[in-house]
Structures are given as C-alpha cells and as structure tokens.
N, C-alpha and C positions, 0 to 999 in steps of 0.2 A: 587406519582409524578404527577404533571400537563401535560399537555397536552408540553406548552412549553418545559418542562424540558425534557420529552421524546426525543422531533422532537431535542435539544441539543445536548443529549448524543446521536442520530443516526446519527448527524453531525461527531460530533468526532469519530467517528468507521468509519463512511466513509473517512472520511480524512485521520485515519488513515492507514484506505484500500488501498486509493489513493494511497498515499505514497507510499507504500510498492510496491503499482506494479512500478509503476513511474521507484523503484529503482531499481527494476528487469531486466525491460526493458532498461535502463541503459546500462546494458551488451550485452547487443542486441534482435532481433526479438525473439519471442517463442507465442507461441500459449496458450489457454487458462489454458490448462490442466498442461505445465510445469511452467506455474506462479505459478501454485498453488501448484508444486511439488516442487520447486526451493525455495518460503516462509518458506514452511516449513522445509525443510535441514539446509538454513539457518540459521532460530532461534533454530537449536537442536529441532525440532520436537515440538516446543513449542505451533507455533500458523501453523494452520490448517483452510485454504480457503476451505469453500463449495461451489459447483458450484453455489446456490442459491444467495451470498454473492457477487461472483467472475464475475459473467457474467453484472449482472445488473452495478459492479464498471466498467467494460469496455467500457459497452453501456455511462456511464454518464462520462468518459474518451473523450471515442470518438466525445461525443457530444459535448463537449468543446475545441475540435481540439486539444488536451494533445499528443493524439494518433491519430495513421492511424492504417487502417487495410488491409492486405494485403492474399487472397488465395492462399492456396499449401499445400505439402506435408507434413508428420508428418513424423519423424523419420522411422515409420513402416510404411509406405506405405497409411495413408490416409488424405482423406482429412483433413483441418484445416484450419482456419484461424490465420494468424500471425501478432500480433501485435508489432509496435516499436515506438519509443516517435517521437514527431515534436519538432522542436526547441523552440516552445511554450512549451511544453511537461517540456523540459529539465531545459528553467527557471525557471516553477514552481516546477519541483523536487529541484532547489537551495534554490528558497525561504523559500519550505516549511521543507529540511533539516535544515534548519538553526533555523526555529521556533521552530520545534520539540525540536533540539537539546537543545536549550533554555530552552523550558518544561519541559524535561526529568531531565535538570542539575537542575531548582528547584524545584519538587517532589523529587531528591537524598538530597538536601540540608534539605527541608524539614525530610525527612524519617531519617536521620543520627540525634544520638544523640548528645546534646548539650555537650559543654566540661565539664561542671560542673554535669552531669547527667548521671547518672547508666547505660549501657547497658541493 
C-alpha cells in the first residue's frame, strides 16, 4: 500500500471511531472507560476500543468542539473525566449517520447475491 492509501484507510477507522463515540454520547455524559465499555455491549462484544484508539478519538473530538469535557466522579468513587456532545457535536453525529448509513446499505447491496446467481 502507498503512503496515501495508509493515511485513507486510518481516516476511515477514525471516522469510524468518531462515529461510534458521537453515538454513545448520544445517550448522555460517560467517561472514557464506559465508551469503551458501552461499544462494545453494543455490537455483541464484536468491536472492542483500546485505550490507545479511544483517548487520542477524544483528544481529536474535543479539538473540533464535537465534545466538551467535563471533571467528576466515576461510579466507584474516582476521579474521571466526562464527556458529552455540543450541538456541533450532535449535527455531525446526523450527517455522519446518514453517510454511513448509505455506505453500509451499498456494501449490503453489493455483498447480496444477484437474482440470477448461485448463493
């Protein structure tokens, strides 16, 4: 793969990343650890945030004003930082539902066999 195609495909996984917290946060404030606990329940345990993956999609959340971030408590008693969407935030979780959804519906189209073709 070239260089472009790399920096491509780590677009799309961040986006995808994006996304996913976007929609998390959706439901209201949580701290870093139950995004990542809450993704995965989810999908059925399917996809699985590293803190590695998960800290840096916030930092580049935050720095586009998507999110706020806010200090307190964790369920058990510690510190946390909690984060929840801006109305900025909340747009781009519209728009970028709406693209996905798009995507997703033609890789199905694509992936489903044609009428006249074999499973």
């Amino acid at each position: 793969m070239t260089t472009g195609e790399l920096d491509s495909q780590l677009e799309l996984l961040q986006g995808t990343l994006d996304l996913l917290i976007l929609q998390t946060l959706a439901f209201g404030p949580a701290h870093g650890h139950a995004i990542a606990r809450i993704i995965q329940q989810r999908s059925d345990e399917v996809l699985q945030v590293g803190h590695g993956s998960l800290y840096p999609a916030l930092q580049r959340l935050l720095k586009r004003g998507l999110i706020v971030a806010d200090d307190g408590l964790s369920e058990n008693n510690r510190k946390a930082r909690f984060y929840r969407l801006t109305a900025k935030g909340r747009k781009r979780l519209s728009a970028e539902t709406s693209k996905w959804q798009r995507f997703s519906s033609a890789i199905a189209r694509l992936l489903s066999p044609l009428p006249n073709q074999n499973p």
